[in-house]
Each structure stands twice: as C-alpha cells, then as structure tokens.
C-alpha positions as a Markdown table, in Angstrom:
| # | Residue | x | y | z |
|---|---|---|---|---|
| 1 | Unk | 151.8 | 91.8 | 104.6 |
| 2 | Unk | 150.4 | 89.5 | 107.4 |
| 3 | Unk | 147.0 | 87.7 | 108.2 |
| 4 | Unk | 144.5 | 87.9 | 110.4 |
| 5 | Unk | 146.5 | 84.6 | 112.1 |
| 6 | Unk | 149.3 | 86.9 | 113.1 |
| 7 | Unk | 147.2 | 89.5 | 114.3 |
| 8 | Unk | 145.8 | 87.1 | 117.1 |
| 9 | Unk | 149.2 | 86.1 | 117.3 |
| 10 | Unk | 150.2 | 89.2 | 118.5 |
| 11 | Unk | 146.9 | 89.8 | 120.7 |
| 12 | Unk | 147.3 | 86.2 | 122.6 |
| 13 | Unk | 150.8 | 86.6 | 123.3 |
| 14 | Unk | 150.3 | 89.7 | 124.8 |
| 15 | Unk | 147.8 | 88.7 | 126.4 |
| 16 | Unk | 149.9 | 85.2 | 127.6 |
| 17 | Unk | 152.5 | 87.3 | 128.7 |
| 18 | Unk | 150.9 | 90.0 | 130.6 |
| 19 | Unk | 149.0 | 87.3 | 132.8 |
| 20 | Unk | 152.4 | 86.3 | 133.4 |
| 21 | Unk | 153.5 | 89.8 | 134.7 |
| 22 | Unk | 150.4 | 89.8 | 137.0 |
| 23 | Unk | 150.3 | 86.3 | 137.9 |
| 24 | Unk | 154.1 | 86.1 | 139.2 |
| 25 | Unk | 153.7 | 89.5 | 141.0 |
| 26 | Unk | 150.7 | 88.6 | 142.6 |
| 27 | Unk | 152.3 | 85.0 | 143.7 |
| 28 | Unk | 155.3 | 87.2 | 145.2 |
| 29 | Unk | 152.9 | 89.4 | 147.2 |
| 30 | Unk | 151.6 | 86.0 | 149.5 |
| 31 | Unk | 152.8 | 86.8 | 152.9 |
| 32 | Unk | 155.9 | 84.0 | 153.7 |
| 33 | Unk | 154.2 | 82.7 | 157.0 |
| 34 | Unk | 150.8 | 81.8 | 154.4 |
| 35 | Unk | 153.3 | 79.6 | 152.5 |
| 36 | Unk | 154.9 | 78.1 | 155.5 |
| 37 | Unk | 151.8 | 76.9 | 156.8 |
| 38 | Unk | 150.0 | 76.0 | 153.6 |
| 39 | Unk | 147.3 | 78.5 | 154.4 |
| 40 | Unk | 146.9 | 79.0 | 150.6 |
| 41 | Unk | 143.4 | 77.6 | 149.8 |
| 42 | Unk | 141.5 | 81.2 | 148.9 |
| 43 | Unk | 144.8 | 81.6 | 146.6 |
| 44 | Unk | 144.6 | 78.2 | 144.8 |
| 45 | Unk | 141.9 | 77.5 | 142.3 |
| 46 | Unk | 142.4 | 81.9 | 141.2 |
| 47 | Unk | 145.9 | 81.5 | 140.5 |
| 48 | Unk | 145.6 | 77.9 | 139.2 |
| 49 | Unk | 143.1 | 79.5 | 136.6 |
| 50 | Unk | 144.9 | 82.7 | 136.2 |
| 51 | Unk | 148.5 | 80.4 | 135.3 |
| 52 | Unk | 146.5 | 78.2 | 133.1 |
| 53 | Unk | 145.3 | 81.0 | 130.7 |
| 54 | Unk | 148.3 | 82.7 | 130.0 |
| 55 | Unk | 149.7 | 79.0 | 128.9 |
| 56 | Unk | 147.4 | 78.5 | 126.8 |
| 57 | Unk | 146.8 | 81.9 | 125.5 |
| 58 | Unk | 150.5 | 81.4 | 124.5 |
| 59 | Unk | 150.1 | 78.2 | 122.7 |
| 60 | Unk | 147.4 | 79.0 | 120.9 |
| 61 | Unk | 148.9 | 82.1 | 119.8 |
| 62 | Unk | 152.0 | 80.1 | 118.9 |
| 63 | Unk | 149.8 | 77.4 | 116.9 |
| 64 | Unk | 148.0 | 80.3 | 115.0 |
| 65 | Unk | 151.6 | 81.9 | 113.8 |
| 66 | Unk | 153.0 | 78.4 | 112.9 |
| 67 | Unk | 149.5 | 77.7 | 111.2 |
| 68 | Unk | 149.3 | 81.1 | 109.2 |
| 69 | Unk | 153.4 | 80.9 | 108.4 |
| 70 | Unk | 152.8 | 77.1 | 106.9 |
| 71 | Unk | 156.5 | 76.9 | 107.1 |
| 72 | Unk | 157.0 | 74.2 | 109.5 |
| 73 | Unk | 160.4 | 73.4 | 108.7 |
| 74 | Unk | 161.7 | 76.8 | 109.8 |
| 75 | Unk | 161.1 | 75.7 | 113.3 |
| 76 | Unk | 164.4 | 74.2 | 114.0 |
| 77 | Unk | 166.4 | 77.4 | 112.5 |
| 78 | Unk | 163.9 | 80.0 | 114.5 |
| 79 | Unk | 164.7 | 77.4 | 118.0 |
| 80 | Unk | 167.9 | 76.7 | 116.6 |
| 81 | Unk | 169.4 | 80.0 | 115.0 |
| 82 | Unk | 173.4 | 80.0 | 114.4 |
| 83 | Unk | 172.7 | 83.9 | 115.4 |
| 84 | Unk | 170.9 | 85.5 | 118.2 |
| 85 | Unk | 167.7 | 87.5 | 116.5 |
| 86 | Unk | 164.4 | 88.5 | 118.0 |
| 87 | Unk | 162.3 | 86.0 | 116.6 |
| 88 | Unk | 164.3 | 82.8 | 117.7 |
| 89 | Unk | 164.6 | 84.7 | 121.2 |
| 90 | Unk | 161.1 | 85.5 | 121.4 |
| 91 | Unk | 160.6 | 81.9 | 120.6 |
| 92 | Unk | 162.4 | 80.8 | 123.5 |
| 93 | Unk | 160.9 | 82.9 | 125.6 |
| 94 | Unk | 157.3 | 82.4 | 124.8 |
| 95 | Unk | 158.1 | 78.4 | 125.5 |
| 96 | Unk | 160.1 | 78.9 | 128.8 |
| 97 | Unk | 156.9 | 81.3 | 129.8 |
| 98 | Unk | 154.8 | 78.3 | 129.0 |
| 99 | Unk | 156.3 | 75.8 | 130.7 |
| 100 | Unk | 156.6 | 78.1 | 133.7 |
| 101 | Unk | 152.9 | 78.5 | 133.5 |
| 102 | Unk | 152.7 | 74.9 | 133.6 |
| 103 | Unk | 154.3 | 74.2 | 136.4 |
| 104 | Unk | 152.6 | 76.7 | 138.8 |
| 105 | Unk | 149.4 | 75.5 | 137.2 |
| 106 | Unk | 150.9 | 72.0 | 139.0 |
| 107 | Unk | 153.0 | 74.3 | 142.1 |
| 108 | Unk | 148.6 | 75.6 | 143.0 |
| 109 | Unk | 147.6 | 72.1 | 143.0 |
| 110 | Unk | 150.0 | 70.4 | 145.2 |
| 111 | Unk | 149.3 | 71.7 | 148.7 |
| 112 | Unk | 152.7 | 70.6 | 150.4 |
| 113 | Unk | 154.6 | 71.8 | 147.5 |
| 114 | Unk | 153.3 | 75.4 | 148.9 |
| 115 | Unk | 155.3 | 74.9 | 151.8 |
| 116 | Unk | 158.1 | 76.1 | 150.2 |
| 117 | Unk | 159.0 | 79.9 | 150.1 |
| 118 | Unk | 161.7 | 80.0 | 148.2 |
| 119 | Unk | 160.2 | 77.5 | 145.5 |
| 120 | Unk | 157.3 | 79.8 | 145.3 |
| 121 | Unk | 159.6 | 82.9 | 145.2 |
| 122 | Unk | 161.7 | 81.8 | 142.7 |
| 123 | Unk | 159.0 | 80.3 | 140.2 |
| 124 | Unk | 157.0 | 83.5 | 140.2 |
| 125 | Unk | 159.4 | 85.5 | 139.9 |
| 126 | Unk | 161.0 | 83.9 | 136.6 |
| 127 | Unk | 157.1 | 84.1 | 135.5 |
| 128 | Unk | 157.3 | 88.1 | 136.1 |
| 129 | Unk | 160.1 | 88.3 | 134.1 |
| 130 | Unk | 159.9 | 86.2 | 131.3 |
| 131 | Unk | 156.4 | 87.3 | 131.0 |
| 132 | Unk | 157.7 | 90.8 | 130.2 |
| 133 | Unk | 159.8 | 89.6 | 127.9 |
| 134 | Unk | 157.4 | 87.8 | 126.3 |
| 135 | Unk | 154.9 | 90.9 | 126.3 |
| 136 | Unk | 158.1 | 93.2 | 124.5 |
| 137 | Unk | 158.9 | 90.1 | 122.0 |
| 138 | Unk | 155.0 | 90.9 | 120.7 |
| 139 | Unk | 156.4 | 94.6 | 119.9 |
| 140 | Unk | 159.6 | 94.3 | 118.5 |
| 141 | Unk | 158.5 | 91.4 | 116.1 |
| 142 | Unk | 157.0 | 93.8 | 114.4 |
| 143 | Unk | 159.9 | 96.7 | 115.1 |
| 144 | Unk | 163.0 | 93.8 | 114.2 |
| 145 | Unk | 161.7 | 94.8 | 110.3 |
| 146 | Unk | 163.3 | 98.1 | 109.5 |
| 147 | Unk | 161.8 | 98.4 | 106.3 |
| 148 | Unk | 158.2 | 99.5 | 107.7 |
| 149 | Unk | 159.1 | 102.9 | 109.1 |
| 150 | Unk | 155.5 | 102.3 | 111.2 |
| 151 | Unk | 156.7 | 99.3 | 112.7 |
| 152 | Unk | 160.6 | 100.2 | 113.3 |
| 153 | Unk | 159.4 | 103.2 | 115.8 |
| 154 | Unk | 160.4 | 102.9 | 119.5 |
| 155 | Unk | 156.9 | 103.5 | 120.3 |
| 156 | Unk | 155.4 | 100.4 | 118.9 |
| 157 | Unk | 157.1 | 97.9 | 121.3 |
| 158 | Unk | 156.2 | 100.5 | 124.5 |
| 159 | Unk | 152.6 | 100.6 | 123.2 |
| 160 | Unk | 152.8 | 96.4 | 122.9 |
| 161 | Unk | 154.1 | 96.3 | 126.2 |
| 162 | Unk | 150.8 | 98.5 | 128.2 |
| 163 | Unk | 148.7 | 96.7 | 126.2 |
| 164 | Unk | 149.9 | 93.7 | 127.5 |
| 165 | Unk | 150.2 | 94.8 | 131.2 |
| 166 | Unk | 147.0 | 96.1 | 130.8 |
| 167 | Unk | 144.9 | 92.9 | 129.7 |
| 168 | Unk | 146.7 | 91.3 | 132.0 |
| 169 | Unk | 145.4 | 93.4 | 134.9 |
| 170 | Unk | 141.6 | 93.3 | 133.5 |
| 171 | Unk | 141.6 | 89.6 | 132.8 |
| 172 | Unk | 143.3 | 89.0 | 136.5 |
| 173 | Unk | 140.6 | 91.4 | 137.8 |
| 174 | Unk | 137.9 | 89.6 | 136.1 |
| 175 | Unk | 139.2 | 86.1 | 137.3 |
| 176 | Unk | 138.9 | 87.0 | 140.7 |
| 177 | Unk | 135.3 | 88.4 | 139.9 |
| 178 | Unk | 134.5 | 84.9 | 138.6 |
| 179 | Unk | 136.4 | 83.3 | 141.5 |
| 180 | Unk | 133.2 | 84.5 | 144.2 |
| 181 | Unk | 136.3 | 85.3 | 146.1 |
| 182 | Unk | 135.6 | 89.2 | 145.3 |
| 183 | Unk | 135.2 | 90.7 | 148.6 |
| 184 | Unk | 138.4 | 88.2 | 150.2 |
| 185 | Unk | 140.6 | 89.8 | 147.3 |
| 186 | Unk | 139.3 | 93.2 | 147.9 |
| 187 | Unk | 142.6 | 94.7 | 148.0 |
| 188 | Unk | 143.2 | 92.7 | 145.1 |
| 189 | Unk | 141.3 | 94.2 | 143.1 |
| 190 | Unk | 140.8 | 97.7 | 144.2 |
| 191 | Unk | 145.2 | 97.7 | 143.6 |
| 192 | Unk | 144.5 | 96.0 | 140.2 |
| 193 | Unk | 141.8 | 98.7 | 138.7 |
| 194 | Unk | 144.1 | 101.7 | 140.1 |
| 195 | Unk | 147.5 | 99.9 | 138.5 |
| 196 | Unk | 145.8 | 99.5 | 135.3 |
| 197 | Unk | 144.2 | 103.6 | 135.1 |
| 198 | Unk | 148.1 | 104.4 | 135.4 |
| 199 | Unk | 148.2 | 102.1 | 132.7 |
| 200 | Unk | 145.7 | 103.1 | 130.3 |
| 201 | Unk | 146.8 | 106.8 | 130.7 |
| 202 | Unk | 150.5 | 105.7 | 129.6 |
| 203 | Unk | 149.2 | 103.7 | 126.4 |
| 204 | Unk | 147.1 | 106.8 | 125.5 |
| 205 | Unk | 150.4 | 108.8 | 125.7 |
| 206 | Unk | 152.7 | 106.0 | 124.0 |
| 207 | Unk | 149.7 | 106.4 | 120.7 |
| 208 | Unk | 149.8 | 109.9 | 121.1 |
| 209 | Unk | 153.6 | 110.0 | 120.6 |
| 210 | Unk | 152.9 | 107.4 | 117.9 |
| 211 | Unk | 151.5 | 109.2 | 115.8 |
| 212 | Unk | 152.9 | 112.7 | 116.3 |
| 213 | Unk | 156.6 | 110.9 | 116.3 |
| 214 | Unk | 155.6 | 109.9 | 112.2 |
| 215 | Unk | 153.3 | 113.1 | 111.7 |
| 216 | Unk | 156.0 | 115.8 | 113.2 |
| 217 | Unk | 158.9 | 114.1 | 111.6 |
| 218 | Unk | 160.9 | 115.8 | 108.4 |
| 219 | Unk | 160.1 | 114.4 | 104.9 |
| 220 | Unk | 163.4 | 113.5 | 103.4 |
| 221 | Unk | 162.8 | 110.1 | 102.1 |
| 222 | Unk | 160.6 | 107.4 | 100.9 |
| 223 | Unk | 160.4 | 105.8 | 104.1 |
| 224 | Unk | 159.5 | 109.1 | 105.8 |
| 225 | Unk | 156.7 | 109.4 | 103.0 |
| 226 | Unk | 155.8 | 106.0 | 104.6 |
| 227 | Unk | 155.7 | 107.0 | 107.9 |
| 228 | Unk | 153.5 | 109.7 | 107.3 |
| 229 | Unk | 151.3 | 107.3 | 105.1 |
| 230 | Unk | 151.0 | 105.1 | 108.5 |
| 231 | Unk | 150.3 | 107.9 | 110.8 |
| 232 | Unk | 147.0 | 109.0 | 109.0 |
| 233 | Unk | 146.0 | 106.1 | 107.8 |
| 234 | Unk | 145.9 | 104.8 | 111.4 |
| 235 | Unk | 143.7 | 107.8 | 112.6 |
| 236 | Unk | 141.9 | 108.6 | 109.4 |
| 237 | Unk | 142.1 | 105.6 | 107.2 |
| 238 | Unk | 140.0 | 102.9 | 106.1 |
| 239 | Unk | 140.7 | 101.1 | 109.6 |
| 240 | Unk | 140.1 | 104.2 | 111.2 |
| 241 | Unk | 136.6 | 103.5 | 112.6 |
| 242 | Unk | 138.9 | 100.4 | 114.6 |
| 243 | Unk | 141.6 | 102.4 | 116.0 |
| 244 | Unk | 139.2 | 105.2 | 117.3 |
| 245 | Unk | 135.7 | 102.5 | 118.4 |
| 246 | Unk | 137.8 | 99.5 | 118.9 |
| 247 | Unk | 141.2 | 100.5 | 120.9 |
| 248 | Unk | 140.5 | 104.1 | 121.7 |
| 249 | Unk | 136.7 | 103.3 | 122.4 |
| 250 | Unk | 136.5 | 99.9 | 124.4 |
| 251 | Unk | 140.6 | 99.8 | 125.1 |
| 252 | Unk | 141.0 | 102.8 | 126.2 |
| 253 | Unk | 138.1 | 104.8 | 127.5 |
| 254 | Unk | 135.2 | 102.2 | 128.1 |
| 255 | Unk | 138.3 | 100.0 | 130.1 |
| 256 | Unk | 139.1 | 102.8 | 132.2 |
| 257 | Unk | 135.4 | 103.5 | 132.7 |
| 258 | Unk | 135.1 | 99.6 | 134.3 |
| 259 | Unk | 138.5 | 100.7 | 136.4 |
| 260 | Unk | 136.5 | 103.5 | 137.9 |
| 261 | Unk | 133.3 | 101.2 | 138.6 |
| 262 | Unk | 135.9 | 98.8 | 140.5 |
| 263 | Unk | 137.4 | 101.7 | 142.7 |
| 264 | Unk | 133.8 | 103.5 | 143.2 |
| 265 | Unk | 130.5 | 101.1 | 143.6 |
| 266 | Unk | 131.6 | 97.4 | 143.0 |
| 267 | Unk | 132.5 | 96.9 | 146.5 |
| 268 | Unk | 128.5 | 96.9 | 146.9 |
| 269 | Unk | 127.9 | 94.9 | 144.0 |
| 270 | Unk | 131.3 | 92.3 | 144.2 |
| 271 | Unk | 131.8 | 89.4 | 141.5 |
| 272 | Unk | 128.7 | 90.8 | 139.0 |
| 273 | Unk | 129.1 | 88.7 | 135.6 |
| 274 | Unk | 128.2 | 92.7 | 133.9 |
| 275 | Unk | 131.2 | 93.7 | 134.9 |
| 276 | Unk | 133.6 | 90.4 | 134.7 |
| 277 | Unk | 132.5 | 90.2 | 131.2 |
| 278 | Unk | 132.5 | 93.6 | 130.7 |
| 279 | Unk | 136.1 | 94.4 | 131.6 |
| 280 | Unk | 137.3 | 91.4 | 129.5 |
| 281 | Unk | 135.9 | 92.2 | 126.2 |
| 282 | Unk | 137.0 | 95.8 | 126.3 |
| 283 | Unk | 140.6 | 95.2 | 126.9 |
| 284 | Unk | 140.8 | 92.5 | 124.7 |
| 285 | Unk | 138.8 | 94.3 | 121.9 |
| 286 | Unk | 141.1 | 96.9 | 122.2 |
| 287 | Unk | 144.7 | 95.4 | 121.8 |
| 288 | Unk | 143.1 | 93.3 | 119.5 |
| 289 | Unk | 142.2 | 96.7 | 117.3 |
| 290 | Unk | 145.4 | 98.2 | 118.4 |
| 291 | Unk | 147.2 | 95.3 | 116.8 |
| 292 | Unk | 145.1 | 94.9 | 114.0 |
| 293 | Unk | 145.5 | 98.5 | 113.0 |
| 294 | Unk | 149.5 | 98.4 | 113.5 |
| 295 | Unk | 149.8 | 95.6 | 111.3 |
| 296 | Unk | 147.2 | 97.0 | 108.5 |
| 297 | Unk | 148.7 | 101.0 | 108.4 |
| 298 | Unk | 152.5 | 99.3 | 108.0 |
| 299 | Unk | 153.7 | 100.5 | 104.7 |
| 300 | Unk | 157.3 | 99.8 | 103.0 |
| 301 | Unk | 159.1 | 102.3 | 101.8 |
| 302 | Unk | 158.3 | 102.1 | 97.9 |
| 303 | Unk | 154.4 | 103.1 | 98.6 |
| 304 | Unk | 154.6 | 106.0 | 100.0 |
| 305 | Unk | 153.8 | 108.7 | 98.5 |
C-alpha cells in the first residue's frame, strides 16, 4: 500500500521528533544561574548539533512523503483542512517542531540571547512537547486508517512513540560521544543509557502486546482474519528475518547491549567512535525495521483469510 518513501517517512519523523523530546528536556535541565551568566559554552555546539538534526530529520522526512505522494496540490487541503484530522494536525506539528528546532539552533548561537531564563524555558519546553506530538503523529498516521486492522490497534502509536524516545536518547547519547565533551556530560550520559533500558524494555512489551492483542483476539470477521494475517506475518512472514535481525536484533537487544556498555566500562573508554557509531545504527536499524515491517504485514479486510 505504501513505499519505501513513506517508510523513511515514518523513521525520520520519529527520529525528528524524539530528538525533540530529548533536546527540550535536556535544555530545561541547565541550572538558571548557567543561563544568567552565560556560562553555556560546554552546552552550545552539543545542543546546536543535537537541534539541527531533528530539523532536518523532519524535513527530509517531510520531502520524502510529499515526493513519494506526487500530489503536491493536496498541500493546501492537508495545511488547510475545513476539518481537524490527523494528517493536517500532524502536518502542523511536524512544521511548528521544525521551526522550533530552528530557532534554538539560532537561541545556541547567540551567547546573550542565553541570558534569558525564561526564553530558554519556554522555547524548550514547546520543543518537548510538540516533539511528542510529532513522535505519536508517526503512529497514528498509520492507526487514523481503520480499514487495516494491523494499523488501527492502540499498540501501534505506543510502539511509534518508544521507538522514537528511544532514538532520540541513542542519537543524543552518541552526539555527546562525538562532541569530546564525554566525561563533562558524564551524568548526561550515564542518565541517558539508563532512560533508554526503561525504554527498550517498554517497546519489547508494547510488540509483545502487539502481537498477542491480534493473535488472542476472536475471529468473527474479515478484518479479524486480517488481523491475524498481520500478527504472523510480522513474526513468521516473508519480512520476518527484519522484524526478528533488524528491530528485535539491533533495536532491541544489541541497543540495550550499548546501554549497558555506557553504564559499565565507557567511563574508561569515553567518546570511542565504536560505540558512537555503534549506538546509532542499532537504533536506527531498528525503528527503521519496526516501521518497515508495520507497513508491509498491514492487510485490509478483503485478504484475509
């Protein structure tokens, strides 16, 4: 039903909006008298780098939809709907996440701009928010079409939404490896890998009740027939080498793994590329998987079985 465009759609925004999430905590965790006095220089180029990824993960997830859709005249209805529906709020709120983005990319580079506590407060806390609104948007896109019983289960947008929060956690945590501010943002980074083990452990549960939601449920209709369809195809399937290597595997398991690393030895071996590098292509791997098999094990109603 969709491309391989949407898929990376679906992977960049989360991605976008849970660097948002991160970055706009993070920015409300600066102690007030750091802002007062501009004491913000081991903060600046990280979060400057951090702010400028999630923008333009976002726009070139958004440029990868409008290119794969070819329908650029639907633009002004999905800004512009008559109606409130998820796709022209999701819309908005990818654009009002980019643009803040934007402007604490400019907020990090304008040193007496960071005087300002309630400036900084306010800005990074919109980003907190919209980026979780941005990182749900991802999910119910896909739940918003009733049709696909895979799709229209609660569990789809929670899964969407720790994938999210989880790259943007590892990709936060591998910025500040490739900062060489590791050991200043110790604490960082130590909080980060523990955050995102709580994380992983709730996304394993969220697939778990996935697929048992679809397998355990009664048979009654065609859509249910669907539903089932979905669940095994997902574990079992064609795909099924991706959901088990690619988001089980690296997403899941070999992510975790790097958490542990963070939390046990890499405070003797701070800011290795092994493990920037590492801890950014599992995550990413596996919400790209976890995306790509979601979208490829959706089945409407009339071929089930």
């Amino acid at each position: 039903m969709f491309d391989l465009g949407v898929v990376l759609y679906l992977c960049l925004g989360g991605l976008g909006g849970g660097l948002s999430i991160f970055a706009g905590i993070a920015g409300l965790s600066i102690p007030r008298h750091l802002l007062e006095k501009g004491l913000l220089s081991e903060y600046s180029n990280l979060m400057r780098s951090v702010c400028a990824v999630a923008a333009a993960s976002l726009v070139l997830g958004g440029l990868l939809l409008l290119a794969d859709s070819g329908n650029f005249s639907a633009l002004v209805y999905l800004f512009f709907s008559p109606s409130l529906n998820y796709l022209s709020v999701g819309a908005w709120a990818i654009v009002v996440d980019v643009v803040l983005c934007f402007l604490l990319v400019l907020f990090w580079g304008a040193g007496v701009t960071n005087r300002n506590p309630f400036v900084s407060r306010a800005l990074h806390a919109l980003c907190a928010l919209i980026g979780l609104a941005v990182s749900l948007y991802t999910g119910l896109f896909l739940a918003s079409m009733k049709a696909v019983s895979l799709w229209s289960s609660f569990w789809i947008p929670a899964l969407f939404v720790l994938s999210s929060a989880s790259c943007g956690a590892i990709v936060f945590l591998a910025a500040i490896q490739a900062s060489g501010k590791a050991i200043v943002f110790s604490a960082y980074r130590r909080l980060l890998a523990r955050v995102d083990i709580v994380i992983v452990v709730l996304e394993s549960l969220c697939a778990v009740a996935l697929v048992l939601s679809l397998v355990l449920a009664p048979v009654s209709d065609s859509a249910d027939s669907a539903g089932l369809a979905s669940a095994f195809d997902l574990v079992s399937g064609t795909d099924a080498w991706i959901w088990w290597g690619g988001f089980v595997g690296l997403g899941l398991i070999m992510t975790a793994v790097f958490d542990v690393v963070v939390l046990r030895i890499e405070d003797c071996l701070p800011g290795r590329i092994w493990s920037t590098l590492g801890t950014s292509f599992c995550v990413l791997m596996g919400a790209f998987s976890l995306r790509y098999c979601i979208v490829a094990a959706g089945m409407h109603p009339a071929l089930g079985f």
